[in-house]
N, C-alpha and C positions, 0 to 999 in steps of 0.2 A: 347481774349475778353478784350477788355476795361476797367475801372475801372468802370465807369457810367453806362453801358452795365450788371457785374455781380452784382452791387448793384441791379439796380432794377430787374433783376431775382431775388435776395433775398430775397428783400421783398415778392414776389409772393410766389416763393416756400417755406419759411418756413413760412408765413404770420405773419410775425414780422418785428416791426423797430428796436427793441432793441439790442445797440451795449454795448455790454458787454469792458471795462476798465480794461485795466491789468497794474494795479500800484503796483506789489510786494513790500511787507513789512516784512520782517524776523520776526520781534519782534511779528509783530501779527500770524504768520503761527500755524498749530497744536502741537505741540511737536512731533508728530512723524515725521517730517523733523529737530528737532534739531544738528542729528548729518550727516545730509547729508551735502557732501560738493558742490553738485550741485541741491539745493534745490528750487532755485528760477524757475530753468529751471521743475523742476519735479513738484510745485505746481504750476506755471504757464498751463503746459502741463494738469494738470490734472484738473484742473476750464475750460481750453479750451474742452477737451473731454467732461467734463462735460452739459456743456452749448449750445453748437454746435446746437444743434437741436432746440434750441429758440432763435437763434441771425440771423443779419443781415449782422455782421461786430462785428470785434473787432478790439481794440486799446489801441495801447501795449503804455504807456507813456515811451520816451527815457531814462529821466533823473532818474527815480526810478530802471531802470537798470545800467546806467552808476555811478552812483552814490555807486552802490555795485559793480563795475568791473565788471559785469558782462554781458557785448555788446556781447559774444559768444554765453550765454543765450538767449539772443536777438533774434540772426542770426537763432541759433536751432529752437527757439520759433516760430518765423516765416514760417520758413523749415516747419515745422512740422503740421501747419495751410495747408498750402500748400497742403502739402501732405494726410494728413490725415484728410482736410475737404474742397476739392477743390472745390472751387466755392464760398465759403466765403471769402468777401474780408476783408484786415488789413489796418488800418489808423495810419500811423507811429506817435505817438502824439510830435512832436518837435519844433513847434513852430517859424518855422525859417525865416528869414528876414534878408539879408544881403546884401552889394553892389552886382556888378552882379558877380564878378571870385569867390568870397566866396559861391556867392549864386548856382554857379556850382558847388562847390566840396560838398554844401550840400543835393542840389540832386543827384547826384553819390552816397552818403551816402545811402541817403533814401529807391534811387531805384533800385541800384546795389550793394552794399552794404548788405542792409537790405532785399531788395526785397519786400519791399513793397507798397502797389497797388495803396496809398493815402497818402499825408500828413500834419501836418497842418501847416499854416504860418502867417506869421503878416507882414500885409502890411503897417507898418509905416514907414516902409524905402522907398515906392514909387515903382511903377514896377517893375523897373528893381532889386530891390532885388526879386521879384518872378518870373523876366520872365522865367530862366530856369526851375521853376516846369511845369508854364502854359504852356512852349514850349512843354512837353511831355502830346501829346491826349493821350496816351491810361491811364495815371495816374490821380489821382483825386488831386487837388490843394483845402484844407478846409481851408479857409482864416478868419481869426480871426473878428468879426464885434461888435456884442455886447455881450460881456461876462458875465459867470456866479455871477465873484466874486463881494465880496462886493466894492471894488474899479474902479469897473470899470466907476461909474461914473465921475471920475476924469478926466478922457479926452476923452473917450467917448461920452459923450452927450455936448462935447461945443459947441457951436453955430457958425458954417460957414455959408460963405455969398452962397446962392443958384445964377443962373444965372440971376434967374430974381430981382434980389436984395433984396430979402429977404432974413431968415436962417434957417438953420437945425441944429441937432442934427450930428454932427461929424461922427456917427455910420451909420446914414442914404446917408448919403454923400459916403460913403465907399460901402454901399450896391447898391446904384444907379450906380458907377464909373465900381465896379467889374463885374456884370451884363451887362451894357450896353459896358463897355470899352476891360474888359478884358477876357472874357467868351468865345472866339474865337473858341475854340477847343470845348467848350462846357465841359469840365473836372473844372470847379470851384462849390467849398458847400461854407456856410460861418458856421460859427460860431455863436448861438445865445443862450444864457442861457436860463434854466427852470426857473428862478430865476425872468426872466423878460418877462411875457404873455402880455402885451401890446407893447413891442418892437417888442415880435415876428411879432403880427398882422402887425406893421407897416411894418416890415422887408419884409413881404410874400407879402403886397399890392406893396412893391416897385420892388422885382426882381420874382414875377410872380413864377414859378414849378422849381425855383432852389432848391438844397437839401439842408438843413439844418443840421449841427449837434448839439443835442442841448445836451450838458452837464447840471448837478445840480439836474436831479431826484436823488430820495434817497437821501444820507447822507444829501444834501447840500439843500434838502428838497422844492423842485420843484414840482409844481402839474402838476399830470400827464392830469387831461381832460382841465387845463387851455392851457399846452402844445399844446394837441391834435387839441383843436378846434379853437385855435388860430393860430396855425403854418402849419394845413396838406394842401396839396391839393386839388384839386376837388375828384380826382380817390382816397384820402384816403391814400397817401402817401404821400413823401417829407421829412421825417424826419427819421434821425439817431441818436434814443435818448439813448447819455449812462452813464450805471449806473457802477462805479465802486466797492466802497468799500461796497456797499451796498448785491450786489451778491460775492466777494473774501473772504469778512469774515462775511458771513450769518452763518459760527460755525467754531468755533473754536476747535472743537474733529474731531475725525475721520471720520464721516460722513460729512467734509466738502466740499466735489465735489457734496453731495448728495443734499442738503442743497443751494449750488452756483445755480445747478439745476434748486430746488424749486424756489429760488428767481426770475432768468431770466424769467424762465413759467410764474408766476405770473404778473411780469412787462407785457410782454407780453401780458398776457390778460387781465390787465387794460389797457394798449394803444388800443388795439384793441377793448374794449367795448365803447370808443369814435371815433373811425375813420368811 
């Protein structure tokens, strides 16, 4: 099964868009993993168990595991998704964009490597730094367009010249290009933050039932029905919205898988009291 194929089974069968963020952070974990030496992998493991029954997808960010050594964690972490909650798909969070031989060895990374099912990329190097993801149909290609953070309007919204000699917004340009130019396989989401509900609308009037991943609910404080009714589709989906630090450190004791839990259910049924 496809990557496109098990998302939207996902959304049906657990009827949630919510993609739960797995950015481990040691300093914040419970004290009772202080003295484990494979702790990342066992509270990652155990927010995954946790949550499973109210997500869509998860997405495990690269760099908050390679950053702690700990890419084994990763490979398990993944495994384990797999295994123990098959049919939920992973969106490797990496960001990647490179000429094309680099941008091959980053896919091998991604998808034999990691083994997983989606990933995300930034298309400012121009196609051919993504063509090896878009060449692979059965994985999902989340291409970077308009971002959460606060910077993003720095190059994001410049004004390029449209064909018919007018301009747009940089971001909109990219959303038109990928849809129309590069969607072949039918395997490309974009990227579009909670952070910005007017972008979304514009973004969903430009490339029609492609998926969206929208980062910035929770922490980074994204409303969730400006989200919903700005970005869904007809049928009430289209979006992968995820919340990281908001469900991984919903507590800080030991009832914190219970507590990850509560968060994701919740998310969950505020997305779903707007769709």
């Amino acid at each position: 099964m496809g990557f496109m194929q098990a998302l939207r089974q996902r959304w049906t069968a657990a009827d949630s868009l919510v993609c739960v963020g797995l950015d481990p952070e040691p300093s914040r974990f419970p004290a009772r993993f202080a003295d484990d030496p494979d702790a990342v992998f066992h509270f990652c493991r155990d927010i995954v168990d946790a949550t499973a029954e109210h997500v869509c997808a998860f997405k495990p960010q690269i760099a908050h595991f390679a950053a702690l050594g700990a890419e084994d964690a990763l490979q398990r972490l993944i495994a384990h998704i797999h295994e123990r909650h098959a049919g939920i798909p992973v969106i490797l969070d990496a960001k990647r964009g490179d000429i094309g031989s680099t941008a091959q060895h980053y896919a091998s990374e991604a998808f034999e490597r990691y083994r997983a099912d989606a990933v995300t990329a930034n298309p400012y190097l121009g196609r051919d730094s993504v063509q090896p993801f878009l060449d692979r149909g059965d994985r999902g290609v989340v291409i970077l367009c308009r971002t959460s953070n606060p910077g993003a309007s720095d190059l994001q919204d410049l004004p390029v010249a449209n064909d018919d000699g007018g301009t747009r917004p940089l971001y909109q340009r990219v959303a038109e290009m990928i849809a129309r130019d590069w969607n072949g396989h039918g395997n490309c989401m974009l990227v579009v933050g909670a952070t910005w509900p007017g972008q979304l609308r514009e973004v969903r009037a430009i490339v029609g039932d492609m998926p969206f991943l929208v980062p910035g609910v929770g922490a980074q404080g994204g409303d969730v029905q400006a989200v919903v009714s700005n970005a869904r589709t007809d049928d009430g989906s289209g979006l992968v919205v995820s919340s990281s630090r908001a469900v991984l450190y919903a507590s800080s004791g030991d009832d914190f898988a219970h507590a990850a839990a509560a968060a994701a259910r919740t998310l969950r049924e505020q997305i779903n009291r707007y769709r």
